[in-house]
C-alpha positions in Angstrom: -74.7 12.5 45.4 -73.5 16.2 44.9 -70.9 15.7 47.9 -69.9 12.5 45.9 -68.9 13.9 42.5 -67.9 18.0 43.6 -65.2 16.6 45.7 -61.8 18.2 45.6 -63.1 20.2 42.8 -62.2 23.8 42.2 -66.1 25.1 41.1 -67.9 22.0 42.5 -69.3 20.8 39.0 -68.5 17.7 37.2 -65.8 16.8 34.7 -66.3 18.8 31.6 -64.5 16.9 28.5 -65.4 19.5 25.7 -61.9 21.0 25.4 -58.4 20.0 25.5 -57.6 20.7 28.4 -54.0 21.3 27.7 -50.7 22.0 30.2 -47.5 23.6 29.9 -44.2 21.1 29.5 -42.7 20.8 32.5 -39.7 18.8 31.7 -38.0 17.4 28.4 -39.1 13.6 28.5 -36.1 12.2 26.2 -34.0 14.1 29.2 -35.7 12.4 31.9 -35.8 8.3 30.0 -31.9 9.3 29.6 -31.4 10.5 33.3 -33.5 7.3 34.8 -31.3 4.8 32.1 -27.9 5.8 33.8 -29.1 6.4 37.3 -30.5 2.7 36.9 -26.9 1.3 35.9 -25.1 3.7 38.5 -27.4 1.9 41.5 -26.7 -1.3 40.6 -23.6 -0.6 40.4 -23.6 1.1 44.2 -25.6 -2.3 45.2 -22.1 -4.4 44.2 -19.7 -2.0 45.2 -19.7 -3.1 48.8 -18.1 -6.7 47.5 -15.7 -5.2 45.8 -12.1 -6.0 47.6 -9.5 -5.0 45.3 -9.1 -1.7 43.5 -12.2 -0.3 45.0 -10.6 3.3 44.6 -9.7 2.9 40.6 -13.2 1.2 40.1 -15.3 3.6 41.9 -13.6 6.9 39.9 -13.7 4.8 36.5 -17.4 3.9 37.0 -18.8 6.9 37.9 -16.7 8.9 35.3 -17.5 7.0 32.7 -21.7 7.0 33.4 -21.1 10.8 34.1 -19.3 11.6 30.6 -22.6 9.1 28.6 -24.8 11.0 30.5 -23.7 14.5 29.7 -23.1 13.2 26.2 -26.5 12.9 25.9 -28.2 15.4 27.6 -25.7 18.0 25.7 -27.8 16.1 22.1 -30.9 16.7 23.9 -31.0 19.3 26.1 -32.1 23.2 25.6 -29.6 25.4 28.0 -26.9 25.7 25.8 -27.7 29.7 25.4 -30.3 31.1 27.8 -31.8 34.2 28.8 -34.8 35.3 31.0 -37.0 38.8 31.5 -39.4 40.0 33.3 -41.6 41.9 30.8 -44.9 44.2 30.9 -46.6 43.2 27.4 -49.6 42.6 25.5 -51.2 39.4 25.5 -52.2 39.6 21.4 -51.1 42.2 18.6 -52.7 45.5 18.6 -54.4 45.6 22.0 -53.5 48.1 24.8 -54.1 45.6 27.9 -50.9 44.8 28.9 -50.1 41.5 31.5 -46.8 41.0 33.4 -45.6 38.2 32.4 -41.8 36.5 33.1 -40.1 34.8 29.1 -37.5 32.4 28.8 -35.5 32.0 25.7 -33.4 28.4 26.0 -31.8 27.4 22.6 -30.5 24.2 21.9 -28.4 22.7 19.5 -31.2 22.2 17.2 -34.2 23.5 18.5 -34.7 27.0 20.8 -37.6 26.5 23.9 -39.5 29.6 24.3 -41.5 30.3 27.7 -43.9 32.7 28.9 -45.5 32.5 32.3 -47.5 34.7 34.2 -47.3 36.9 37.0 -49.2 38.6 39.3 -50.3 41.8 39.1 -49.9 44.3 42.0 -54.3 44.9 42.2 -54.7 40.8 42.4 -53.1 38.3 44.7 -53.4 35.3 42.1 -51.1 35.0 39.2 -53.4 34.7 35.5 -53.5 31.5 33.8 -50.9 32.3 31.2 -48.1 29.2 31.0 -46.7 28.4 27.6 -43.5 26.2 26.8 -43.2 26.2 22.5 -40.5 24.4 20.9 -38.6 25.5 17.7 -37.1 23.1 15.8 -34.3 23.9 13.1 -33.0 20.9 12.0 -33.2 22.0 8.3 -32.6 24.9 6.9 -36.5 25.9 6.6 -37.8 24.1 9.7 -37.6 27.2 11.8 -39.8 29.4 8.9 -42.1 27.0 8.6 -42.4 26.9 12.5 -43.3 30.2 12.9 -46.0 30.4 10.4 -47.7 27.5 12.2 -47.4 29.4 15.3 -49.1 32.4 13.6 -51.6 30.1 12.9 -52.3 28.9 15.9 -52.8 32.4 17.5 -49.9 32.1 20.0 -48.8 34.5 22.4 -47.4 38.2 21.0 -44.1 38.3 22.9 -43.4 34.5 21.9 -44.1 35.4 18.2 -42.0 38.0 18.4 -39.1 36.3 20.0 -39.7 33.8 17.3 -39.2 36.3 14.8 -35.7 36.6 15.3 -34.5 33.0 14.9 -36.7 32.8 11.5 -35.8 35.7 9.4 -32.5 35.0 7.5 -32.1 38.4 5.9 -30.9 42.0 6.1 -28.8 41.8 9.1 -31.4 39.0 10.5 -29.2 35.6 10.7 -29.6 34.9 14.3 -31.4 31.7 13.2 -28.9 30.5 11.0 -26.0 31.3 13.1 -27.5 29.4 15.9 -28.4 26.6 13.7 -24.9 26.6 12.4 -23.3 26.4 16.2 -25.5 24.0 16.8 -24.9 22.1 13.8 -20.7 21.9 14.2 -21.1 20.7 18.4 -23.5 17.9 17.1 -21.0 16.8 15.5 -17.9 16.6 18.4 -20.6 15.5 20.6 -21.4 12.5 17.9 -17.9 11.9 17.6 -16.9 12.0 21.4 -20.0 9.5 22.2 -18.2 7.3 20.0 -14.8 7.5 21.8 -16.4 7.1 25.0 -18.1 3.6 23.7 -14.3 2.9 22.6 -13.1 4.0 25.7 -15.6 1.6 27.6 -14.0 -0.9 25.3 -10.7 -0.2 25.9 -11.0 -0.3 29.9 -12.6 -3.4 30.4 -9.4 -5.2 28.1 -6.6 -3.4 28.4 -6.8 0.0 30.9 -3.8 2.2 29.8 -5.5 2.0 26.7 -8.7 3.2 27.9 -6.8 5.9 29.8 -6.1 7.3 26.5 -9.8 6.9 25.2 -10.6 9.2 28.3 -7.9 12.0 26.8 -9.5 11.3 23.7 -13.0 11.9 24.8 -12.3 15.0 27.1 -10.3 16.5 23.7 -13.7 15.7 21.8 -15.8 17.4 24.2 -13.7 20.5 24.6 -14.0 20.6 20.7 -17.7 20.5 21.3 -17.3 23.8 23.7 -14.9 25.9 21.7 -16.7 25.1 18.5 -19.8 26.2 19.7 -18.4 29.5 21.6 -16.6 30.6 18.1 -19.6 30.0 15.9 -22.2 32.0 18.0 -23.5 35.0 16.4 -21.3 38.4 16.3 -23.0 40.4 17.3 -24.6 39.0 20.0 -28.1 38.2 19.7 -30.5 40.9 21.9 -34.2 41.2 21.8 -36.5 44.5 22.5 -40.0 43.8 23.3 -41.9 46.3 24.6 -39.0 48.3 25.3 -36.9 45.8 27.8 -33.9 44.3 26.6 -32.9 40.8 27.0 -29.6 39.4 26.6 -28.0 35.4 26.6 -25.9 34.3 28.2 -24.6 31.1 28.2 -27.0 27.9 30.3 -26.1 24.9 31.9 -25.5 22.4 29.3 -22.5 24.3 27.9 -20.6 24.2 31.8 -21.9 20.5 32.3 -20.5 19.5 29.1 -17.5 21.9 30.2 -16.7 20.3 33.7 -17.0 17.0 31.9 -14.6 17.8 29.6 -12.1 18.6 32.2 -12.6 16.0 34.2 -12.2 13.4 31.0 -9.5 14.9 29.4 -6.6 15.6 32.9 -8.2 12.1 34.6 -7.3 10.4 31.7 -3.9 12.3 31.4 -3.1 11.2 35.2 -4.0 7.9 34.9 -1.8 8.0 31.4 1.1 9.1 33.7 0.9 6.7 36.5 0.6 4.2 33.7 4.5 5.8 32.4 5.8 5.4 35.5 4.7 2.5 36.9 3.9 0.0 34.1 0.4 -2.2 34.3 -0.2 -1.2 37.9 -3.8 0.6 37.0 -6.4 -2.0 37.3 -10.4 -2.1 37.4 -12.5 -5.1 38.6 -14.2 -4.7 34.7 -11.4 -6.3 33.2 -11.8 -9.5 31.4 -11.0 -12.3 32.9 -10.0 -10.1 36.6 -9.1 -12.4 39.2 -9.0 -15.7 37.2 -5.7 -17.2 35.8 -6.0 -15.9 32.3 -5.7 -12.0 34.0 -3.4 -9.6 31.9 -1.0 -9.6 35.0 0.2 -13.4 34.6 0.2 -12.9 30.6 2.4 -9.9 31.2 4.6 -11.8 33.0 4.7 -15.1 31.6 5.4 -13.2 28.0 8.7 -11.2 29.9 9.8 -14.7 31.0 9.2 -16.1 27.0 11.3 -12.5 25.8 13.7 -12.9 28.5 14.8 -16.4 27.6 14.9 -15.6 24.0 17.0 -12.8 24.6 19.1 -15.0 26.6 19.6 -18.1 24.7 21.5 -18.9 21.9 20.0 -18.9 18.5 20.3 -22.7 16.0 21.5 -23.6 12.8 18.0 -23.2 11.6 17.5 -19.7 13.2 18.7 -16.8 10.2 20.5 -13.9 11.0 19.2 -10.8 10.7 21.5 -7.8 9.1 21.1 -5.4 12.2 22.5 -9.0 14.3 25.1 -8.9 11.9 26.2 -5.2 12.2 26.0 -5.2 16.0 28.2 -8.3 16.1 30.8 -6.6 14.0 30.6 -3.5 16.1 30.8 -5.5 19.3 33.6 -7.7 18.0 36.6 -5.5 19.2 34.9 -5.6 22.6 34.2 -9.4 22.9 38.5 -9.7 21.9 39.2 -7.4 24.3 37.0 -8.7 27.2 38.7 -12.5 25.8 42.4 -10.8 26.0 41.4 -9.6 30.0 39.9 -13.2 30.6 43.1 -14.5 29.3 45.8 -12.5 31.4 43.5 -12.8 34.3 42.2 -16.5 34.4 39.2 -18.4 35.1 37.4 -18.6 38.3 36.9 -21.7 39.0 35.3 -22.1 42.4 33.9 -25.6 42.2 37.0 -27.1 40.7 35.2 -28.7 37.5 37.7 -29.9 34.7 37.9 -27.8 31.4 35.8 -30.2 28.6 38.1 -31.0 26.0 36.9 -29.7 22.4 35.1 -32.2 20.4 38.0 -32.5 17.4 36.8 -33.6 14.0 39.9 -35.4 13.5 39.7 -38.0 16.5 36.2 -39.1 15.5 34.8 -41.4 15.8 38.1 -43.1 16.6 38.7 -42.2 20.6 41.9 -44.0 21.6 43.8 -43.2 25.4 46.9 -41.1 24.9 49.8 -43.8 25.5 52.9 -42.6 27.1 56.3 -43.4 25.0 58.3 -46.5 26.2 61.0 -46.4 27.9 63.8 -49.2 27.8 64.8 -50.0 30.7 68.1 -52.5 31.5 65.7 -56.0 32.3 65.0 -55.2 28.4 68.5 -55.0 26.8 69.8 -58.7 25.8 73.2 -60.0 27.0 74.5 -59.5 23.8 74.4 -55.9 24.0 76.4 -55.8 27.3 78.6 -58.9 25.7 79.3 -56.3 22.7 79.8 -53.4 25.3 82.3 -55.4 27.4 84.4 -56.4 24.5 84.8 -52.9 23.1 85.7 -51.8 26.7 88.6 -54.3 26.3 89.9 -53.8 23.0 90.0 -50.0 24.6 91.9 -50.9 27.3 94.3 -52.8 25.5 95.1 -49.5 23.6 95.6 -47.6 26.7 99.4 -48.6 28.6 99.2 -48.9 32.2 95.4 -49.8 32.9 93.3 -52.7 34.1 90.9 -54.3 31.9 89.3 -55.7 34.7 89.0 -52.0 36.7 87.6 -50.4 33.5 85.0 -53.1 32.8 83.3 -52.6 36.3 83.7 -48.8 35.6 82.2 -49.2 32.7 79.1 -51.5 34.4 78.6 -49.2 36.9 77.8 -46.3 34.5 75.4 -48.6 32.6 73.4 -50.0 35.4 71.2 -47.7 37.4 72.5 -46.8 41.1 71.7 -48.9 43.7 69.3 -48.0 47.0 70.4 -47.3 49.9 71.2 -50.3 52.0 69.3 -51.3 55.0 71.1 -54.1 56.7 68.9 -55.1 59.3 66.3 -55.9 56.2 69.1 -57.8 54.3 69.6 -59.9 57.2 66.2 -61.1 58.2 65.7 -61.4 53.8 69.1 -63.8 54.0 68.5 -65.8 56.4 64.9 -67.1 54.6 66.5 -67.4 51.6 69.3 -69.3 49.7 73.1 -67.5 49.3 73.4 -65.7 46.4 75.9 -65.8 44.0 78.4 -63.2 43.8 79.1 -61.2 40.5 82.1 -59.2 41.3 84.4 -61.8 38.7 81.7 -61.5 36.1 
């Protein structure tokens, strides 16, 4: 049974369960559960993409941005590279002994907390590296986390050169605020980062209802997170932090959580400003397949233009009796009234057009209602209408007149006189008179009347 049990075993022996057995960290867990949470969501949404038909290139640079900026929101909270530095160092293992290891330490300070790591290396006499592998966290979220930190490390017989590192960050005296500097850095870029993971929810928002709008949640967010980046840079300690041990220097410089949060940044803030300016020039043309309601008849495009359509008929027609007047209506109608005569003076001198011949409507006049009558043209008396009196008066006054006058004929001026009275004759077409006289009686003659 020895085979059985001493298999893939270093020494051959059984399982021994009388210590701890303890291992180094060898990644940030909240980093990882953050990491796998958005690389979920990006798959699926790399599993749909391929049905996507419209605005595939606006979706696919939305979607990814927007899980890219959450991630590095977070990891930026969580992460430990905001200031890093690494040595190779030649030092004792525990205070006040002269054996010395080789040994590589790693100084990575978040925004509230600082990672300290100490592996070992091997020596030039031995192939194999000793089993020295240490990863201590710091925390400093209050002011005397980081004090109380480092007395439990002292308790716990840790490491010389990570007590010594330690050191630094926990004095807060005589020239010794590194600590408290750091803490204070970290402290302020919390906060933009707080405040820009906010935005970027909004800006979420905004896209999926209206997409200029999120467009400006993006400049938003990108302005948050450079906040984040200058904020930290400015509050850093002056001077720069360096550590001694064992008489080799280490200096920071700065890790990968302050570019990542950097490029994000950029990319945020001038994506958003693009988008913003495509918006500018050509109105509601950005579009994402995350809208509400994309696709379906309640989409923003036919509410956009159904809504022009509703403005431009209200601008258009003519307001009622029940409609009020506004006092800016009123002072552009007096301004435009010289204008309206004017344009009314030109319409005058030059007419109408009136291509399909319609007839002007006559203006509805108070005074003929409700009492319509037809316009009846004057009479006219004509000589069927005057009575034989009348010409029986005529010819005697034509008589007694030429009685007055020697030399002249009453019976020449009274046919004078009927021929100015009675309307001339037509013209006379004999063949017609002839075929009209021979159907019908004589006729008597007048000329002795």
């Amino acid at each position: 049974m020895k085979g059985w049990f001493d298999a893939f075993r270093d020494d051959g022996a059984p399982t021994l369960y009388s210590f701890s057995n303890r291992t180094p960290v060898i990644g940030d867990v909240n980093i990882i559960v953050v990491s796998i949470l958005f690389a979920t969501f990006y798959t699926a949404f790399l599993v749909i993409f391929p049905g996507v038909r419209k605005q595939k290139f606006s979706t696919f640079i939305t979607v990814t941005l927007s899980l890219f900026v959450g991630l590095v929101i977070f990891v930026g909270q969580l992460g430990s590279s905001w200031h890093v530095a690494h040595q190779n160092i030649i030092a004792p293992y525990k205070a006040f002994s002269k054996e010395k290891i080789p040994a590589r330490i790693g100084v990575h300070i978040g925004l509230m907390h600082v990672n300290i790591t100490l592996a070992g290396l091997a020596d030039g006499n031995s192939s194999s590296a000793p089993d020295i592998d240490f990863n201590e966290r710091f925390n400093w979220n209050l002011a005397n986390d980081m004090e109380n930190s480092y007395k439990n490390a002292l308790k716990r017989g840790l490491p010389y050169p990570i007590l010594t590192v330690a050191e630094y960050f926990s004095l807060g005296q005589e020239g010794f605020a590194w600590g408290g500097q750091y803490r204070a850095a970290g402290y302020y870029a919390s906060i933009w980062l707080w405040g820009a993971l906010a935005s970027w929810l909004l800006m979420n928002l905004l896209l999926t209802a209206v997409p200029r709008y999120g467009a400006y949640g993006m400049c938003l967010t990108g302005s948050l997170l450079f906040g984040a980046i200058i904020g930290y840079y400015f509050m850093l300690p002056k001077p720069p932090l360096t550590i001694y041990i064992e008489g080799v220097k280490i200096d920071f410089t700065f890790g990968w959580c302050f570019y990542l949060v950097l490029i994000a940044a950029t990319l945020c803030f001038f994506i958003g400003l693009i988008i913003s300016a495509i918006d500018l020039i050509w109105p509601h043309e950005y579009s994402t397949i995350l809208e509400v309601y994309y696709g379906t008849p309640y989409d923003r495009h036919v509410i956009l233009e159904e809504s022009h359509d509703v403005r431009y008929r209200k601008r258009n027609s003519k307001g009622g009796l029940d409609e009020p007047i506004s006092l800016g209506s009123r002072i552009l109608r007096r301004l435009s009234s010289k204008t309206r005569e004017q344009t009314l003076s030109d319409i005058n001198k030059l007419g109408i057009d009136n291509q399909a011949f319609q007839k002007d409507q006559v203006p509805k006049s108070p005074w003929r209602y409700p009492f319509r009558r037809a316009q009846v043209p004057p009479m006219i008396r004509t000589i069927s209408q005057d009575s034989t009196s009348s010409i029986a008066s005529a010819a005697a006054h034509i008589q007694n007149a030429a009685a007055a006058i020697p030399g002249s004929s009453s019976h020449s001026l009274r046919r004078d006189a009927l021929s100015r009275m009675l309307p001339p004759r037509p013209p006379i077409d004999r063949n017609r008179d002839k075929e009209k006289e021979k159907d019908k009686p004589a006729a008597i003659e007048l000329t002795n009347w």
